[in-house]
BAPA-385836 format. One record per residue: residue in one letter; x, y, z of N, C-alpha, C in turn. Coordinates in steps of 0.05 Angstrom, whole numbers. Each point is the difference from the previous one (the first is absolute). Example, Ala and Ser with C-alpha at 12.3 -4.5 7.8 and 13.67 -1.06 7.14 Angstrom:
BEGIN
[node "a", [264, -114, 156], [-18, 24, 0], [18, 24, 0]]
[node "s", [-7, 21, -14], [16, 24, 1], [-15, 22, 14]]
% end
This chain:
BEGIN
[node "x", [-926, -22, 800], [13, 20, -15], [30, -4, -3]]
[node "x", [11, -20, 25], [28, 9, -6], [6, -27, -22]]
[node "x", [-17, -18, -2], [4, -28, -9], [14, 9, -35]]
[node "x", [-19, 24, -13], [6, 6, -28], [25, 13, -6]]
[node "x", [18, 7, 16], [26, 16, -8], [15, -32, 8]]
[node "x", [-5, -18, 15], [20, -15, 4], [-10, -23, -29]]
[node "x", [-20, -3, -11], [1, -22, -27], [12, 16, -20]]
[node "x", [-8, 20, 1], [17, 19, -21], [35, -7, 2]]
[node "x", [11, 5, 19], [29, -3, 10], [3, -33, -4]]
[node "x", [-19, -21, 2], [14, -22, -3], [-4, -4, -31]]
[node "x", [-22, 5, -19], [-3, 0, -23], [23, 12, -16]]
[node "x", [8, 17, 1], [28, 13, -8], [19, -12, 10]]
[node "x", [12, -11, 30], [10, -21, 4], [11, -18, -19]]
[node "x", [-31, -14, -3], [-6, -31, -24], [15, 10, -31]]
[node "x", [-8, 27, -5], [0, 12, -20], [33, 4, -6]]
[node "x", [12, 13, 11], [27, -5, 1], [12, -25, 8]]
[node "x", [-2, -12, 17], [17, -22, -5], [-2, -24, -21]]
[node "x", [-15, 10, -20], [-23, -22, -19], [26, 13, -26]]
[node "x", [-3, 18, -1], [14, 26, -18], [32, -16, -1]]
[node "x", [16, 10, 29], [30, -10, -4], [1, -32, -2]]
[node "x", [-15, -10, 4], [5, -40, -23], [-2, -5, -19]]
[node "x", [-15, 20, -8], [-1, -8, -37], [31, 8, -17]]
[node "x", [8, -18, -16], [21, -1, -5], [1, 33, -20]]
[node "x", [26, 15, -8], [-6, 23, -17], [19, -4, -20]]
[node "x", [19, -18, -4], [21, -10, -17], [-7, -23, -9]]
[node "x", [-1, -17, -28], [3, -25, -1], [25, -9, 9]]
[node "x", [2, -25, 13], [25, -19, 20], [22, -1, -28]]
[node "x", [18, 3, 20], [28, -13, -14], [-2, -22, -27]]
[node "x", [-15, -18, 10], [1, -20, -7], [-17, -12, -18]]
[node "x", [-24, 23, -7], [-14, 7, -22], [12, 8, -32]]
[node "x", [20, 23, 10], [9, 11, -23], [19, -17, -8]]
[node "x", [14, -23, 17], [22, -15, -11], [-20, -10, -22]]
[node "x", [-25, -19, 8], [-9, -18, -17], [-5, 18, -29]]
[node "x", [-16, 24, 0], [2, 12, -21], [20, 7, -20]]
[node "x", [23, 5, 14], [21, -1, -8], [12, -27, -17]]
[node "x", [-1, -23, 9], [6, -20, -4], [-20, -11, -21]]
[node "x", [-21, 10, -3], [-20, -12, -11], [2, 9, -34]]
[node "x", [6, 31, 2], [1, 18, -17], [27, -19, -16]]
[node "x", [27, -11, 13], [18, 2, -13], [-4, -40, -12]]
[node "x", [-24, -16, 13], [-6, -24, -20], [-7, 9, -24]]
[node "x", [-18, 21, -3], [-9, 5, -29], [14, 8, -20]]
[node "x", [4, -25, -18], [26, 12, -25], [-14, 22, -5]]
[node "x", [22, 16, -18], [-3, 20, -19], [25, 10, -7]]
[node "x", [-3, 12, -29], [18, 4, -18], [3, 22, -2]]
[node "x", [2, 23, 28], [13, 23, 0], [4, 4, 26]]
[node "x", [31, 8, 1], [9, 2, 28], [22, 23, 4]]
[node "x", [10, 10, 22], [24, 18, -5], [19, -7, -6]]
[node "x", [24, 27, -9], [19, -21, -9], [9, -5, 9]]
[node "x", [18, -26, -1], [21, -19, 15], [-26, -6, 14]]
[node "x", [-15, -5, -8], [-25, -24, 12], [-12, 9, 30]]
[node "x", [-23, -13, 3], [-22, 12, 29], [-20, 9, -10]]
[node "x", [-17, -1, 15], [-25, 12, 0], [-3, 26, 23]]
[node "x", [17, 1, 10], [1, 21, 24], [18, 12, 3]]
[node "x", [-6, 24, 3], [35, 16, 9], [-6, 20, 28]]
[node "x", [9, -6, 10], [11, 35, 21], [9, 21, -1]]
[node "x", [-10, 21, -10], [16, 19, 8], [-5, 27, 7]]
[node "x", [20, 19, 0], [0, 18, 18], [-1, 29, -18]]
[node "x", [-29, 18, 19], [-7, 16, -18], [12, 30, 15]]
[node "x", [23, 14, -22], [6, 27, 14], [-18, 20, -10]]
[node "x", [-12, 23, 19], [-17, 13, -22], [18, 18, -11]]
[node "x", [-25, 7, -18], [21, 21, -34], [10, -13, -9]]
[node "x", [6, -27, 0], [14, -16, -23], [-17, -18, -11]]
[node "x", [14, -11, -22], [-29, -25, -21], [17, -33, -3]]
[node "x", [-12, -19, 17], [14, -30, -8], [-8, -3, -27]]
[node "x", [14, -18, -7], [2, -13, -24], [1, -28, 6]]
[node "x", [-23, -14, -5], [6, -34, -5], [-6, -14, -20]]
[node "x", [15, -20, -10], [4, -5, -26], [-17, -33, 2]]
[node "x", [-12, 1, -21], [-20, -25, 2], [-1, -22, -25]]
[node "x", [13, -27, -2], [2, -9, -30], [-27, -19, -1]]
[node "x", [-8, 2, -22], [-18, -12, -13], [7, -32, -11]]
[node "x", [-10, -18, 0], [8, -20, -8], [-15, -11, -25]]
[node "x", [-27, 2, 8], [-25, -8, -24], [-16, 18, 15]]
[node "x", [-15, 6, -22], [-24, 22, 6], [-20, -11, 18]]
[node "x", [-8, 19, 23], [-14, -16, 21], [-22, 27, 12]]
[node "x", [-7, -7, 18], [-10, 28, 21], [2, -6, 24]]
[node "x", [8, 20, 19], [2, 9, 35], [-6, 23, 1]]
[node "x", [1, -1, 20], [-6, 25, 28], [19, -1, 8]]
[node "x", [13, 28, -2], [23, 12, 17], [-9, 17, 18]]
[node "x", [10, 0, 26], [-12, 20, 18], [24, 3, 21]]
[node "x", [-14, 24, -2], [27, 10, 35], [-10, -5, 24]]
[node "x", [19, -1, 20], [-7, -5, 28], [14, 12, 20]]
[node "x", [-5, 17, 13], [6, 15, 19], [-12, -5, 27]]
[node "x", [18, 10, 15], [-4, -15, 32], [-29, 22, 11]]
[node "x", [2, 16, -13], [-35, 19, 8], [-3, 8, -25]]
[node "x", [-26, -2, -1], [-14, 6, -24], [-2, 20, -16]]
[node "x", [2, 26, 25], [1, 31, -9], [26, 3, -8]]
[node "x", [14, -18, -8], [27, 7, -12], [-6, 18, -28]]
[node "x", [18, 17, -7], [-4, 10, -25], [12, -14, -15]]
[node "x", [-3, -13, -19], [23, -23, -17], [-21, -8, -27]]
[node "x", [16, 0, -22], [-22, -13, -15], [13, -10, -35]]
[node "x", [-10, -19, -12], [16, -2, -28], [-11, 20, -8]]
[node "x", [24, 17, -11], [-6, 18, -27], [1, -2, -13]]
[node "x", [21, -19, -25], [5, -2, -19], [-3, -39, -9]]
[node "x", [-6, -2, -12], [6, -31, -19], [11, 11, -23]]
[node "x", [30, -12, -14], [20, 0, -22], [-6, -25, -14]]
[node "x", [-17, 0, -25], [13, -28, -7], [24, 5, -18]]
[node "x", [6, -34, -16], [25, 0, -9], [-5, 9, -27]]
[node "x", [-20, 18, -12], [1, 17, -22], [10, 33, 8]]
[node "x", [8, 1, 14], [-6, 24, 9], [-17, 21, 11]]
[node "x", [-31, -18, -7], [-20, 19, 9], [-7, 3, 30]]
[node "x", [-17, 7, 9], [6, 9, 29], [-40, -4, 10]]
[node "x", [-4, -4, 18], [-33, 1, 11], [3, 8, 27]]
[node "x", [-13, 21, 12], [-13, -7, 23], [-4, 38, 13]]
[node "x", [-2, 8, 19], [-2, -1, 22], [-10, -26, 8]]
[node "x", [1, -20, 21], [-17, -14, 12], [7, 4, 32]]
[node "x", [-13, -16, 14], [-10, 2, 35], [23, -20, 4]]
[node "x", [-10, -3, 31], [18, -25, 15], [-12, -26, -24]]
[node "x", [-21, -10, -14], [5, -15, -13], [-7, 0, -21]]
[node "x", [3, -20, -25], [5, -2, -22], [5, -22, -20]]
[node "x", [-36, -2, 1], [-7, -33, -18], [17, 5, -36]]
[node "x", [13, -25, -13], [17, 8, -21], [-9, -28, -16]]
[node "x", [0, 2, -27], [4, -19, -12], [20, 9, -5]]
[node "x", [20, -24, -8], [32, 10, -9], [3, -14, -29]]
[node "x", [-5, 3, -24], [-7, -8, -24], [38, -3, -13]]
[node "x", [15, 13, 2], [23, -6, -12], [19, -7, 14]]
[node "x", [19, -13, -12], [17, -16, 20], [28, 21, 0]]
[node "x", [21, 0, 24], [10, 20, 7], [6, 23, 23]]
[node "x", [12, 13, 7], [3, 10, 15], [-16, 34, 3]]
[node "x", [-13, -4, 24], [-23, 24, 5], [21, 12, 35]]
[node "x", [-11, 27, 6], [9, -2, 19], [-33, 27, 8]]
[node "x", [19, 2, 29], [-31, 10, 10], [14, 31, 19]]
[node "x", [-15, 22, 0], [13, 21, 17], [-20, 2, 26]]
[node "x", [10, 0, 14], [-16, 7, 37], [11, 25, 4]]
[node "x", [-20, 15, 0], [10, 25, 28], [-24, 8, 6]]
[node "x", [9, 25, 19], [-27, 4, 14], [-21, 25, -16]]
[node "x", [-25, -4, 8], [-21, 16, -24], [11, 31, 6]]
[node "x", [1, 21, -13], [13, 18, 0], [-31, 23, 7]]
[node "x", [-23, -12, -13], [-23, 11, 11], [-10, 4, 23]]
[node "x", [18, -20, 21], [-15, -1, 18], [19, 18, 26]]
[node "x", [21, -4, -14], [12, 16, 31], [15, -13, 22]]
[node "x", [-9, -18, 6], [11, -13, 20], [25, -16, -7]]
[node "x", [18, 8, 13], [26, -13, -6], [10, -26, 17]]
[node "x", [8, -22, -18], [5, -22, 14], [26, -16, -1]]
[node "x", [4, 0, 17], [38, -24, 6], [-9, -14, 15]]
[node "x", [10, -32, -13], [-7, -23, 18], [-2, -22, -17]]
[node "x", [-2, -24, 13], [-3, -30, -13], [-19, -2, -20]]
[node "x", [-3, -8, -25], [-25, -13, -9], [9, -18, -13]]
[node "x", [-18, -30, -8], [2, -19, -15], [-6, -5, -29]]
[node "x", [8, -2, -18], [-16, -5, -29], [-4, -33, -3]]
[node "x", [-26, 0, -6], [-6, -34, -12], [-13, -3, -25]]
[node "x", [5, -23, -6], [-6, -7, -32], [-25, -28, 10]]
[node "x", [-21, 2, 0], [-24, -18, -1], [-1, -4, -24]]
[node "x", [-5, -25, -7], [-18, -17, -15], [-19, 0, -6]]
[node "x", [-21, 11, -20], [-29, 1, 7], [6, -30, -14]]
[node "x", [-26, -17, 22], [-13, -30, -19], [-13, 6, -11]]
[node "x", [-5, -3, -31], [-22, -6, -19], [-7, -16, -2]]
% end
């Protein structure tokens, strides 16, 4: 009788220590390659004064503005990145250089970019949701391959 409370206690044991090795972050050294990998693939839209990536810093109640030139008509994925996921952050707006305007969109935002020119993009946080956010996020410009 007493044998079943002690497999139980080592099974949970096994069970937890099985749990804290599994990695819960991809390594450092993962996201460099992605990173790096992302920035071999030409493409002909980037921010301005050039990059495919920017940093920056989100206050809440206010709206970034990043400005994005077109070179030849192409398509990416722009997406945000935030150090936790439940961040509230998100593109709201796409401007192109006619004036017209598209979006609510999410953290991301597949685009063909058909005219050549300067587009820019608004981030702030969804106003639906409530949750207010200040803090780091990243914007990138992917390449889709066709």
């Amino acid at each position: 009788m007493n044998k079943l409370p002690l497999l139980i206690m080592n099974l949970l044991a096994m069970f937890i220590f099985g749990a804290c090795q599994s990695p819960q972050r991809p390594s450092q050294q993962n996201t460099n390659e992605s990173k790096q990998k992302i920035q071999e693939i030409p493409s002909n839209i980037t921010f301005f004064g050039g990059g495919r990536s920017k940093k920056m810093n989100m206050v809440s109640g206010k709206t970034d503005t990043i400005f994005i030139s077109v070179h030849q008509a192409d398509s990416v994925l722009i997406k945000l990145i935030t150090p936790k996921d439940t961040a509230n952050v998100r593109i709201s707006q796409l401007f192109l250089p006619d004036g017209s305007a598209d979006g609510p969109f999410g953290r991301e935002l597949t685009y063909r970019f058909k005219d050549i020119g300067q587009y820019h993009i608004t981030v702030n946080e969804n106003r639906m949701m409530g949750n207010h956010y200040s803090g780091p996020y990243e914007v990138q410009i992917v390449p889709i391959v066709q």
